[in-house]
DOSE-95520 format. One record per atom (N, C-alpha, C): residue number from 1; residue in one letter; atom name; x, y, z. Coordinates in Angstrom, 3 decimals. Example, Ala and Ser with C-alpha at 12.3 -4.5 7.8 and 13.67 -1.06 7.14 Angstrom:
DOSE-95520
(site 1,"a","N",(13.190,-5.690,7.800))
(site 1,"a","CA",(12.300,-4.500,7.800))
(site 1,"a","C",(13.200,-3.300,7.800))
(site 2,"s","N",(12.850,-2.250,7.080))
(site 2,"s","CA",(13.670,-1.060,7.140))
(site 2,"s","C",(12.900,0.030,7.870))
end
This chain:
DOSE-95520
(site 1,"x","N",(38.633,-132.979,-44.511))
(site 1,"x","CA",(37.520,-132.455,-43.764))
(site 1,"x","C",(37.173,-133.380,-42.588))
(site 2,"x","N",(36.978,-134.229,-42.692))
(site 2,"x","CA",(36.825,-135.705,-41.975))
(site 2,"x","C",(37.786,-135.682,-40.635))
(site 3,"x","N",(39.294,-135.418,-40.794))
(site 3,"x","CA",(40.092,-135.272,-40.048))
(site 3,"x","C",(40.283,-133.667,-39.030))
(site 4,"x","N",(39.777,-133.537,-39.672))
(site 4,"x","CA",(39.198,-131.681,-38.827))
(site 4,"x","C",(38.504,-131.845,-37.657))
(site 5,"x","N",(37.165,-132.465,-38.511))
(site 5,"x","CA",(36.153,-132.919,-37.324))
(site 5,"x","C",(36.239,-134.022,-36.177))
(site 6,"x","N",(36.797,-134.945,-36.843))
(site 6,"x","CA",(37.796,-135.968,-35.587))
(site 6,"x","C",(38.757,-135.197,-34.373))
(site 7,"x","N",(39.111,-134.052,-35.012))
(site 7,"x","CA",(40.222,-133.898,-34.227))
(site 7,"x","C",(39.402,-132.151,-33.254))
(site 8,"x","N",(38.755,-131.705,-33.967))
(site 8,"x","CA",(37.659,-130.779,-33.185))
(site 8,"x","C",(36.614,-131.884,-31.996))
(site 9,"x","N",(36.458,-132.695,-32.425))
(site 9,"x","CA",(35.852,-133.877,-31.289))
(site 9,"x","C",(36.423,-134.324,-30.367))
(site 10,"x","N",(37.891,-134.505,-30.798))
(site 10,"x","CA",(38.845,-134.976,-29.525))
(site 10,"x","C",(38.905,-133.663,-28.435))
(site 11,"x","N",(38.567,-132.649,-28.982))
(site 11,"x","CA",(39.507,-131.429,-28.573))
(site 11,"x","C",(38.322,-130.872,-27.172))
(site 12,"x","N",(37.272,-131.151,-28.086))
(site 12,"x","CA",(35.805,-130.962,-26.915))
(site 12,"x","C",(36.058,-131.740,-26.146))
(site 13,"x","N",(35.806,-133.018,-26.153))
(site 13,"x","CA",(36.073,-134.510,-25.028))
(site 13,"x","C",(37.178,-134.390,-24.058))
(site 14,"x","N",(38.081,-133.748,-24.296))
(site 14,"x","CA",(39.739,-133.463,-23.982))
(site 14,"x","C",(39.074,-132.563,-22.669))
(site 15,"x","N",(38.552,-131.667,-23.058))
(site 15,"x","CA",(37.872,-130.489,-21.765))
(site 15,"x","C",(36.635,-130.831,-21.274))
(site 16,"x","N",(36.578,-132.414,-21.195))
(site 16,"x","CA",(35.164,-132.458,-20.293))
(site 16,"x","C",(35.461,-133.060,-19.188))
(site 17,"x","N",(36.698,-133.499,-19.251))
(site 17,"x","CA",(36.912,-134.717,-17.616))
(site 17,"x","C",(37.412,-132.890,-16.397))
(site 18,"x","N",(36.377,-133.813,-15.471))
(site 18,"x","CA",(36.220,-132.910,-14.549))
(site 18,"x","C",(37.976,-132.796,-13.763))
(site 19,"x","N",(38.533,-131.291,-13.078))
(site 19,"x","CA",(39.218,-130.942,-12.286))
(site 19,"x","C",(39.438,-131.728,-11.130))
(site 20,"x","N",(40.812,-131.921,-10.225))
(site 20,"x","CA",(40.916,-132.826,-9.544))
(site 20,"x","C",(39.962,-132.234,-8.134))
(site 21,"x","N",(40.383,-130.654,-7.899))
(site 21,"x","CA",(39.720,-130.058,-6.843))
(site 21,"x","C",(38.386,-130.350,-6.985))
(site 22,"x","N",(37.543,-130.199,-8.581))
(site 22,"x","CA",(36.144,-130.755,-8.299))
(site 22,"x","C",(35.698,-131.674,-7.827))
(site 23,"x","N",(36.005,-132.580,-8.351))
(site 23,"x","CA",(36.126,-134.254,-7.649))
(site 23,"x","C",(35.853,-134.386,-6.352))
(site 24,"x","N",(36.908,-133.366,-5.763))
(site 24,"x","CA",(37.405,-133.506,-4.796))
(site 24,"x","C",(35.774,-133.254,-3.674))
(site 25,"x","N",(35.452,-131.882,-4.042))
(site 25,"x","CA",(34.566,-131.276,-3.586))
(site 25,"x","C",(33.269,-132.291,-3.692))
(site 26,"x","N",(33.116,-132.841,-4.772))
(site 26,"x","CA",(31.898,-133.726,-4.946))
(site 26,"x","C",(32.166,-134.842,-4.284))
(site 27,"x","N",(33.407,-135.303,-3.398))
(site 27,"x","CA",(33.094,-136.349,-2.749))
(site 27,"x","C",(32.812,-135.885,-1.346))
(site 28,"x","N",(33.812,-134.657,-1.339))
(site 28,"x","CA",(33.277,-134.287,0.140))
(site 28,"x","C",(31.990,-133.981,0.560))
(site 29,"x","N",(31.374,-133.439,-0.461))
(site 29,"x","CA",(30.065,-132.915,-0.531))
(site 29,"x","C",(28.869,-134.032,-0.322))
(site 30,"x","N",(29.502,-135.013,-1.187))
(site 30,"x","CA",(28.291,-136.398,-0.781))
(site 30,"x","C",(28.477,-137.053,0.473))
(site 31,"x","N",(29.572,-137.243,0.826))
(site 31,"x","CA",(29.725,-137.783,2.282))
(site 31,"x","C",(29.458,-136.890,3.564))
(site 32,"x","N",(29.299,-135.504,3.092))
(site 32,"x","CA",(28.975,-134.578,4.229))
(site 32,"x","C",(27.146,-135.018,4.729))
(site 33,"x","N",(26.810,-135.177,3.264))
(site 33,"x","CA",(25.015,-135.615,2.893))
(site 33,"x","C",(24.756,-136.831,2.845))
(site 34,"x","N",(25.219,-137.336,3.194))
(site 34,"x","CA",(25.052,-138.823,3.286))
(site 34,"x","C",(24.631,-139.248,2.006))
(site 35,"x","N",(25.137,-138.810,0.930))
(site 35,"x","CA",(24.321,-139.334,-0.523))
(site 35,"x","C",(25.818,-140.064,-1.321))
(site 36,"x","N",(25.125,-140.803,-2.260))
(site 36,"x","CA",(25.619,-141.417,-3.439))
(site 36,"x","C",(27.059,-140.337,-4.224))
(site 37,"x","N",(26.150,-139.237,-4.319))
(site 37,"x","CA",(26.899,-138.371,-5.275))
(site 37,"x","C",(26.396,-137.081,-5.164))
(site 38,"x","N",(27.430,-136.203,-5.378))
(site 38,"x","CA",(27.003,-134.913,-5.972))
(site 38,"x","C",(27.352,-134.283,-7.132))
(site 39,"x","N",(26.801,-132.666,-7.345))
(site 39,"x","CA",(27.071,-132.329,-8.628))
(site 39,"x","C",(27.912,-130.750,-8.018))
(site 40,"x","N",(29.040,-130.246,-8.844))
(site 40,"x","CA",(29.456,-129.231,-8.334))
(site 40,"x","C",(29.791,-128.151,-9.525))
(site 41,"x","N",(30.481,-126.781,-9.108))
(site 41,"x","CA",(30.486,-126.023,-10.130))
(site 41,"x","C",(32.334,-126.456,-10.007))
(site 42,"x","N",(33.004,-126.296,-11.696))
(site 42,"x","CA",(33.609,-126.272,-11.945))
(site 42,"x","C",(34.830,-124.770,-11.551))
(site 43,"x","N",(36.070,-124.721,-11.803))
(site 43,"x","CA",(37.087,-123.772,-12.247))
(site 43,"x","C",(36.119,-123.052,-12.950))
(site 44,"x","N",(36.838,-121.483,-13.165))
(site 44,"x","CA",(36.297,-120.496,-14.495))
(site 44,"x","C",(36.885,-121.109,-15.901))
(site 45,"x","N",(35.752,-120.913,-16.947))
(site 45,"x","CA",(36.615,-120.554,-18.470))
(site 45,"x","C",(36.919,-119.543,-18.960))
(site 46,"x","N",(38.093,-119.392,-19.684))
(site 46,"x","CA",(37.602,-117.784,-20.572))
(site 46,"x","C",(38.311,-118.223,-21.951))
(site 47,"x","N",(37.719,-117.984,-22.881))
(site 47,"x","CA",(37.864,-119.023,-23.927))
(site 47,"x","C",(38.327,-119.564,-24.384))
(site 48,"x","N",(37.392,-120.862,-23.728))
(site 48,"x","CA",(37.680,-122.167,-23.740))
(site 48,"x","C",(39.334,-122.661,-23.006))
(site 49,"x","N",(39.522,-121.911,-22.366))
(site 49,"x","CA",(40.657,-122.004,-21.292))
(site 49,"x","C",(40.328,-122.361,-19.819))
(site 50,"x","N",(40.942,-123.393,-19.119))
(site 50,"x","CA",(40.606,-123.223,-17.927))
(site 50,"x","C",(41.508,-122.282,-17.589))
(site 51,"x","N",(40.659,-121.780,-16.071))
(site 51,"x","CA",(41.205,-120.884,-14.951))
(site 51,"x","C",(42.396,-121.152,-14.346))
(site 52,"x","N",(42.089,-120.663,-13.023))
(site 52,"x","CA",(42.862,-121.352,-11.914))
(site 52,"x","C",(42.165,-122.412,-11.148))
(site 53,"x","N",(42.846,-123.530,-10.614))
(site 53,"x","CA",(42.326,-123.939,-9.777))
(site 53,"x","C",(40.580,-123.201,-8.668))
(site 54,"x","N",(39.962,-123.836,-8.950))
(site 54,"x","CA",(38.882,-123.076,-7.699))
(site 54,"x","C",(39.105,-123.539,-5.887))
(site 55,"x","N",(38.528,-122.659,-5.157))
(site 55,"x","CA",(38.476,-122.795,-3.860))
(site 55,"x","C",(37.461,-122.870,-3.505))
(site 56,"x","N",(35.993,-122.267,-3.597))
(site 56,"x","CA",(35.109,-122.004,-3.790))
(site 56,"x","C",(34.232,-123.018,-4.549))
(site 57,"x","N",(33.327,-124.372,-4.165))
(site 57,"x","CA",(32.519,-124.109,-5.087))
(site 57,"x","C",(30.957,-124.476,-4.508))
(site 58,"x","N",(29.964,-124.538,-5.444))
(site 58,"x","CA",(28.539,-124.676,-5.044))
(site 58,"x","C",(27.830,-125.996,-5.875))
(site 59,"x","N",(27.426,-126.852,-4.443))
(site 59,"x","CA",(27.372,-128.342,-5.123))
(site 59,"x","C",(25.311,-128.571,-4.468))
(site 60,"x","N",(25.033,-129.698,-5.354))
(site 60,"x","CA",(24.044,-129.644,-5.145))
(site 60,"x","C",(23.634,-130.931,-5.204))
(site 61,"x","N",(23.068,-131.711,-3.744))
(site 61,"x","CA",(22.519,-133.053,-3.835))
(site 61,"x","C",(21.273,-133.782,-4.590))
(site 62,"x","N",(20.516,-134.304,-5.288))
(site 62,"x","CA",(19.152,-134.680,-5.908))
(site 62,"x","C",(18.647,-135.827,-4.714))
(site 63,"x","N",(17.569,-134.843,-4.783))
(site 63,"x","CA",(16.594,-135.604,-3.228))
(site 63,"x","C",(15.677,-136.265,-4.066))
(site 64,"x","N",(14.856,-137.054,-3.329))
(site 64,"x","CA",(14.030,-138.166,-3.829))
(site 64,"x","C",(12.630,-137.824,-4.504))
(site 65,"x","N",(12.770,-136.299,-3.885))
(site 65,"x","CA",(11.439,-135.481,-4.629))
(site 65,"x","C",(11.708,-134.329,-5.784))
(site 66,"x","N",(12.545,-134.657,-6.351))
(site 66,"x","CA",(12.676,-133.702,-7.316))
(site 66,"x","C",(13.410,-132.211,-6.933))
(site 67,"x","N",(14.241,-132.448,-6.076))
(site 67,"x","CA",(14.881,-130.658,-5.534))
(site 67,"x","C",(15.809,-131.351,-5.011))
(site 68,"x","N",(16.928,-130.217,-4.470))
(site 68,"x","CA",(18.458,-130.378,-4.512))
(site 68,"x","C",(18.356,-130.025,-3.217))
(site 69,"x","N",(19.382,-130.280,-2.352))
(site 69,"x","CA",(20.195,-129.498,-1.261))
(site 69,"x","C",(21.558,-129.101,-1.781))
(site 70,"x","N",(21.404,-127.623,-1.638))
(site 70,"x","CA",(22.515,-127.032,-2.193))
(site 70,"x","C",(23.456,-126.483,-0.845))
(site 71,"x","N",(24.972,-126.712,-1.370))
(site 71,"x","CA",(26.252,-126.473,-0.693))
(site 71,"x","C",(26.945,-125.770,-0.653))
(site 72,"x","N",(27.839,-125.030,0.174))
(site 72,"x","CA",(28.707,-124.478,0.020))
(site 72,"x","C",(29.965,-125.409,-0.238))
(site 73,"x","N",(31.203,-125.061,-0.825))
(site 73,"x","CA",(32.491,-125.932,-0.293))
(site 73,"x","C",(33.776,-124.900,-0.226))
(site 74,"x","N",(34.413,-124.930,0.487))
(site 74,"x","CA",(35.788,-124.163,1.029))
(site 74,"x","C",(36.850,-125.050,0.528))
(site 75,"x","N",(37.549,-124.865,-0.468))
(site 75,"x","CA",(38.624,-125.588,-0.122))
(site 75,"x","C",(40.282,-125.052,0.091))
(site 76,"x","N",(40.701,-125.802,0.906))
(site 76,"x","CA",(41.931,-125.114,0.955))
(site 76,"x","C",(43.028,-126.290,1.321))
(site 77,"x","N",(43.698,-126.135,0.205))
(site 77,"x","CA",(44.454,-127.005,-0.213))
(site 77,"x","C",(43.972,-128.570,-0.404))
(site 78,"x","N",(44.072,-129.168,0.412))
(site 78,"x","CA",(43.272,-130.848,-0.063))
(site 78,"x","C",(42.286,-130.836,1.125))
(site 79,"x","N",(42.026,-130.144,1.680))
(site 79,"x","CA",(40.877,-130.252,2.979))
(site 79,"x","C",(39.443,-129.277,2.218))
(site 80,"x","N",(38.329,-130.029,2.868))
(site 80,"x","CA",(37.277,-129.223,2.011))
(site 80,"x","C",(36.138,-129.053,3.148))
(site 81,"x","N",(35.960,-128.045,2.957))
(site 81,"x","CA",(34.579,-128.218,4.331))
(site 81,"x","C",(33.193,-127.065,3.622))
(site 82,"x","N",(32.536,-128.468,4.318))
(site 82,"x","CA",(31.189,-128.336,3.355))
(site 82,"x","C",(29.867,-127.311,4.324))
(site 83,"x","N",(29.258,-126.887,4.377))
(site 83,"x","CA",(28.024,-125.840,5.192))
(site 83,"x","C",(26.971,-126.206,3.867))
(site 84,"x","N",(25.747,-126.481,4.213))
(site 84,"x","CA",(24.460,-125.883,4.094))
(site 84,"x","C",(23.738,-124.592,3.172))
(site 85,"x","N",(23.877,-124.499,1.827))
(site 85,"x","CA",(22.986,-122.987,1.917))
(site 85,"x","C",(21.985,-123.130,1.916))
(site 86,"x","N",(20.566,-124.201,1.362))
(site 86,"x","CA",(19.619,-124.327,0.900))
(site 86,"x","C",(19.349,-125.751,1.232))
(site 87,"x","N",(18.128,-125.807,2.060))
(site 87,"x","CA",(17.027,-127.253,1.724))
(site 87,"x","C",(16.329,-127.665,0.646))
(site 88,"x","N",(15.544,-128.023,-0.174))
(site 88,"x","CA",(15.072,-128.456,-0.596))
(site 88,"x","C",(14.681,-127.809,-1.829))
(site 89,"x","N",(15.661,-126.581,-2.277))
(site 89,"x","CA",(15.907,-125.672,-3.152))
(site 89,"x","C",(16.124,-126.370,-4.674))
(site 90,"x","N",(16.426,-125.545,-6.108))
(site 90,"x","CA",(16.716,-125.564,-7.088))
(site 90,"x","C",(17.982,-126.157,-6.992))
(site 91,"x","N",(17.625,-127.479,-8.871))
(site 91,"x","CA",(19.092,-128.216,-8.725))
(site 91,"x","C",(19.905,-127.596,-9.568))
(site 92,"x","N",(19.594,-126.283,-9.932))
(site 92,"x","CA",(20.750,-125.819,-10.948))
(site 92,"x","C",(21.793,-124.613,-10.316))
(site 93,"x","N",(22.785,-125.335,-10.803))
(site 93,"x","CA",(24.101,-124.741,-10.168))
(site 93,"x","C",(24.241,-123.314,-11.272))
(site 94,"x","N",(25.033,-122.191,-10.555))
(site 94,"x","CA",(25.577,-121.398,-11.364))
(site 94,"x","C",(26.399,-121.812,-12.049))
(site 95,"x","N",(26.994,-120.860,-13.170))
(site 95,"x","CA",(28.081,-121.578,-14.020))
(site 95,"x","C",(29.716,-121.411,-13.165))
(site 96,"x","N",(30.617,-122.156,-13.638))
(site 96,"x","CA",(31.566,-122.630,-12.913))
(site 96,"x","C",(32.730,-121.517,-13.051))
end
């Protein structure tokens, strides 16, 4: 039983390190904003499977007052370009 749950634990942890394209997007995204870091939406799941790669995603900066500036990101192929949707808007992202 013991070894079930060890290995159901690995299996969660295994699917939490973020996508390279995400990454990707969250650095472009902070350096577009002049910030530390951002937060972005992931690839699709469908259970418990990743997708495809995303192109598309929606990232969101944490401002000093409690609200986000939220992003667009384009990516296409290793180039990412970031636009504006929202000032000082909600920090919760849709799901990925």
């Amino acid at each position: 039983m013991r070894v079930l749950g060890a290995l159901a634990a690995v299996a969660v942890l295994a699917g939490c390190a973020k996508p390279p394209e995400q990454k990707g997007a969250e650095r472009a995204t902070a350096r577009a904003a002049h910030a530390d870091s951002a937060h972005c939406t992931s690839r699709s799941r469908i259970l418990f499977r990743e997708g495809p790669p995303a192109n598309v995603f929606i990232c969101a900066v944490k401002l000093g007052d409690g609200y986000c500036d939220r992003y667009r990101v384009d990516r296409r192929g290793g180039r990412y370009r970031v636009r504006v949707l929202e000032r000082h808007g909600a920090c919760v992202l849709p799901a990925g």
